[in-house]
N, C-alpha and C positions, 0 to 999 in steps of 0.2 A: 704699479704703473699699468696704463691699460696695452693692449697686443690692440689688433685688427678690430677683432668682435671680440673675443674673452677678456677676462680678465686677465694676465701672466702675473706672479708671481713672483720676479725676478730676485736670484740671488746672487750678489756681490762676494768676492772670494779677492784676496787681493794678492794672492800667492798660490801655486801649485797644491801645497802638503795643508792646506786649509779647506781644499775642495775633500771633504767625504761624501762619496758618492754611496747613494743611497737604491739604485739600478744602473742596470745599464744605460750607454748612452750614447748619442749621434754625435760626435765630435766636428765640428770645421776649426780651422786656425787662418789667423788672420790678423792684418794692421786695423780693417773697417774705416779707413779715415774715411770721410764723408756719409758712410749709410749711404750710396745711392742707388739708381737703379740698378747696378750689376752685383752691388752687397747685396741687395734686396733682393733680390731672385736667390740665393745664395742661401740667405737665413729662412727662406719661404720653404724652400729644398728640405733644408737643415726641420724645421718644424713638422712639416708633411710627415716625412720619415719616421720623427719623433711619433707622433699621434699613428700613425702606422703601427709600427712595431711596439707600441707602448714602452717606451723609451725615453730619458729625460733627453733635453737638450741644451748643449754646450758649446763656449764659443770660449777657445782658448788665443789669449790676443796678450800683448807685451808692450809694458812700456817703461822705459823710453823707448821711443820706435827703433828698433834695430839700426838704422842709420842715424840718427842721434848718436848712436854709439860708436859703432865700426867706422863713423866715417864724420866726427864732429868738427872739422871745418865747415862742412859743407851746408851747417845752420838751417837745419829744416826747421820751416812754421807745419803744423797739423791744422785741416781745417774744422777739426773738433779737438775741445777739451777731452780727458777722462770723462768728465759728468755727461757732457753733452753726449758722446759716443754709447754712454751706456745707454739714456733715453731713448735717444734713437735704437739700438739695439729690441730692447726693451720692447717698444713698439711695434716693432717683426714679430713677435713672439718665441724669443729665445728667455729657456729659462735660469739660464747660470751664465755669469760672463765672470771667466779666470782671468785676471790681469795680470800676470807673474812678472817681475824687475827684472829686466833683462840686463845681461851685464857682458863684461869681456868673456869670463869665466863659464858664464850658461851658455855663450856661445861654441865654449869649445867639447858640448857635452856632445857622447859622439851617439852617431843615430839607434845604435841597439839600445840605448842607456834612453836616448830619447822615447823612443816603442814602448821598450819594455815598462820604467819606471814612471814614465808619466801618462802617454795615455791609454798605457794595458792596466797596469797598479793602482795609478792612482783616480784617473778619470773614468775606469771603466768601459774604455771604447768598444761598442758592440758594432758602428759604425762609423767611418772616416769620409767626410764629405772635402774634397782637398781640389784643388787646380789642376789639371794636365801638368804645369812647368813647377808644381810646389817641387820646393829642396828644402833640407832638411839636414841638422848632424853636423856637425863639426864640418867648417870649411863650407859651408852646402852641398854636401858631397854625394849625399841620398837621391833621391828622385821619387818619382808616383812606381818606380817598379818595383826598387828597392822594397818601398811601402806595401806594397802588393804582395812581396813575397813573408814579409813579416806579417800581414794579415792571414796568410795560410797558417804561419806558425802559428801565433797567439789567438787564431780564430776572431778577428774581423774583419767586418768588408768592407773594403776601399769604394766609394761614390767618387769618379771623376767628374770635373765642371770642363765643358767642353772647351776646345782652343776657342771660338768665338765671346764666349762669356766671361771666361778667364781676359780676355784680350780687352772685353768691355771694360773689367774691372780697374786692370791695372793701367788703361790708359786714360779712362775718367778721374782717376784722383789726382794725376798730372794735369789733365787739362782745369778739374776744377781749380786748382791751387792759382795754376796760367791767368786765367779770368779773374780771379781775385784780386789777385797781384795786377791785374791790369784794370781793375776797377769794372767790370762791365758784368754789372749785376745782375743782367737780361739773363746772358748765356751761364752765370752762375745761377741761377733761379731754375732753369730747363734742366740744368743736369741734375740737381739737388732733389728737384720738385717741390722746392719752398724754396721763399727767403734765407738767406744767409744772414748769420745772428753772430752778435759779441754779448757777452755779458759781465758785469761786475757790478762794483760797487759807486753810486753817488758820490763824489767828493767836493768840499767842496775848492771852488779854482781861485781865478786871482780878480775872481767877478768885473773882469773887464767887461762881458758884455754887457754890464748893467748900464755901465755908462755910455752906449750907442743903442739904449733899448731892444738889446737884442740877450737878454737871460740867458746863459746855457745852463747845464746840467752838464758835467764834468766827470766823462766813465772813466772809474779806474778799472785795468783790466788785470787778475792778478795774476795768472799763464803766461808767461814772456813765451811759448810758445806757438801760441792762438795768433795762424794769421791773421794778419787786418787788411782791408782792400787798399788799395795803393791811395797816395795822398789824394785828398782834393775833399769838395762840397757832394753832401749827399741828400735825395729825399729816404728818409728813414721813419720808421715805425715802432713805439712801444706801446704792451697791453700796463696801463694803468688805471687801478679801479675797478679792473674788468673793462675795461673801454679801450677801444682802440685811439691811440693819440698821434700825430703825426708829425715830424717836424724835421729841422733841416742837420746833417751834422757837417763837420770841419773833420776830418783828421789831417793831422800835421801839426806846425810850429808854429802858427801864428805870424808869418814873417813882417808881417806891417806893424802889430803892435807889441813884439816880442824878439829877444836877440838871443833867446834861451832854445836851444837846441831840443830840447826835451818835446817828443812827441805827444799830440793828446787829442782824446775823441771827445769833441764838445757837440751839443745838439740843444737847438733853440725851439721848443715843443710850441706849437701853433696854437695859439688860445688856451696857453695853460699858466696857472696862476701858481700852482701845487708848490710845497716844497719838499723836492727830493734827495735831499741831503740825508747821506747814509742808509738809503734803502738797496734793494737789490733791485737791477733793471738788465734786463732783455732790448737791444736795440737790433730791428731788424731794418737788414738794407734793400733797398727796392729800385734807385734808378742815382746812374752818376749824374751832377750837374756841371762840373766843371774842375779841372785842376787848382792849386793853391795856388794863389798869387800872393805876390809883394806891392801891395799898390803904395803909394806917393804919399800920400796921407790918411787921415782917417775917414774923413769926407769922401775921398773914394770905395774908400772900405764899405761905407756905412751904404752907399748909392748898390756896388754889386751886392751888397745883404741883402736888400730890399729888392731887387730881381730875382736873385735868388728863392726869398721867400715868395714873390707870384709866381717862381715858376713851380713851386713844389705846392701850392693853393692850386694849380693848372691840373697839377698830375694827382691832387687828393680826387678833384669834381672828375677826373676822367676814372678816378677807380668808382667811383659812385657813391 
């Protein structure tokens, strides 16, 4: 996968006792959900270092997200997949990304067992690039001092990320998720610094829209974890062919021609004839048009489609 300017490398470890380190290393830990700007300066830190000290580097990250776990009422969406998170990663120029199963039980490992066994033993941490508020250890009981004093022991050195950056971090991932959730793909686009993307698979659907000329393309998504932006009509974008294709999507229920609860991301591509049935597709979101309605018949239905589609024809000619 490419980095900045080089090429990286990247390697996949999908558990702790799978990483054999090969040098030493610049270790951060972390969720990463989004890659945004405050991860981004984060892994730049982390890389610098790396090529500094001649050092590899390492990003040790868990999932299910620790809240998934300790707190699964609470039903968190991520706004990345595993795949997607790595890419991104990947693209900073980190060379290892550990993913280790985080469970009740890894949670109750306590912080010298943390230190010592994982990242003195096994990760080879020659540096720790960590948060001012990181915790740590059974209960989070640890702290950046704790860590400090155990880097005197085991000989490495603690990189603090300032209260400011840290505060970036962890209050963008909340906001990102807010904006999503609220459909307002502007302010999701400014913090991300891209579009915001679902991906799966073609399916194919109940081809209603053949019958009001309006074709979709039917994403299944197969992460029940992967937010999706909140219901309603969207201008949206896939690369197909290598070409950029534009067109409008639906998430939600269909409530006018459908009594079936089941939610679905449909997208009716502007001048496209293709048939995408069981490919893999990329759909990127670029601007809300309106909530889901229940109209009266289908004759209404078919009249806001067709606004629908001049207004995202409006917003294709205004991207150029």
């Amino acid at each position: 996968m490419a980095g900045n300017n080089n090429i990286i490398l990247l390697n996949i470890f999908e558990n702790i006792a799978s990483y054999k380190a090969q040098k030493g290393a610049v270790v951060t830990i972390g969720t990463f959900d989004g890659v945004h700007h405050g991860h981004q300066k984060i892994l730049q830190r982390v890389t610098e270092i790396a090529q500094q000290q001649s050092l590899t580097s390492v990003l040790l990250t868990f999932f299910p997200h620790p809240r998934m776990v300790l707190q699964p009422d609470a039903d968190l969406k991520l706004i990345n997949t595993i795949e997607e998170r790595q890419q991104l990663i990947a693209a900073n120029g980190i060379e290892n990304i550990v993913t280790h199963p985080f469970s009740l039980e890894f949670a109750r490992t306590s912080a010298l067992d943390y230190v010592k066994n994982i990242l003195v033993d096994q990760l080879k941490a020659a540096v720790v690039v960590i948060g001012y508020d990181h915790r740590f250890g059974r209960n989070r009981a640890a702290s950046i001092n704790e860590l400090e004093e155990y880097g005197k022991e085991f000989n490495f050195q603690v990189i603090q990320i300032s209260k400011k950056e840290v505060e970036e971090v962890t209050v963008s991932s909340t906001k990102i998720r807010a904006a999503i959730e609220a459909g307002d793909m502007e302010t999701t686009h400014n913090y991300l610094n891209r579009f915001y993307s679902v991906q799966g698979i073609v399916e194919s659907g109940k081809a209603i829209g053949r019958t009001i000329n309006y074709p979709t393309a039917n994403l299944k998504v197969a992460e029940n974890y992967k937010l999706l932006p909140k219901n309603g009509v969207y201008v949206t974008s896939s690369m197909i062919d290598g070409k950029r294709v534009y067109g409008m999507t639906n998430i939600g229920v269909n409530p006018t021609i459908s009594d079936n609860a089941q939610k679905t991301i449909e997208t009716y591509y502007l001048d496209f004839n293709g048939d995408l049935y069981n490919s893999q597709m990329q759909l990127f979101f670029h601007k809300r048009l309106r909530d889901e309605l229940k109209f009266n018949s289908i004759e209404e239905l078919k009249v806001a489609m067709k606004q629908d589609e001049l207004n995202t024809r409006a917003y294709v000619q205004q991207m150029g």
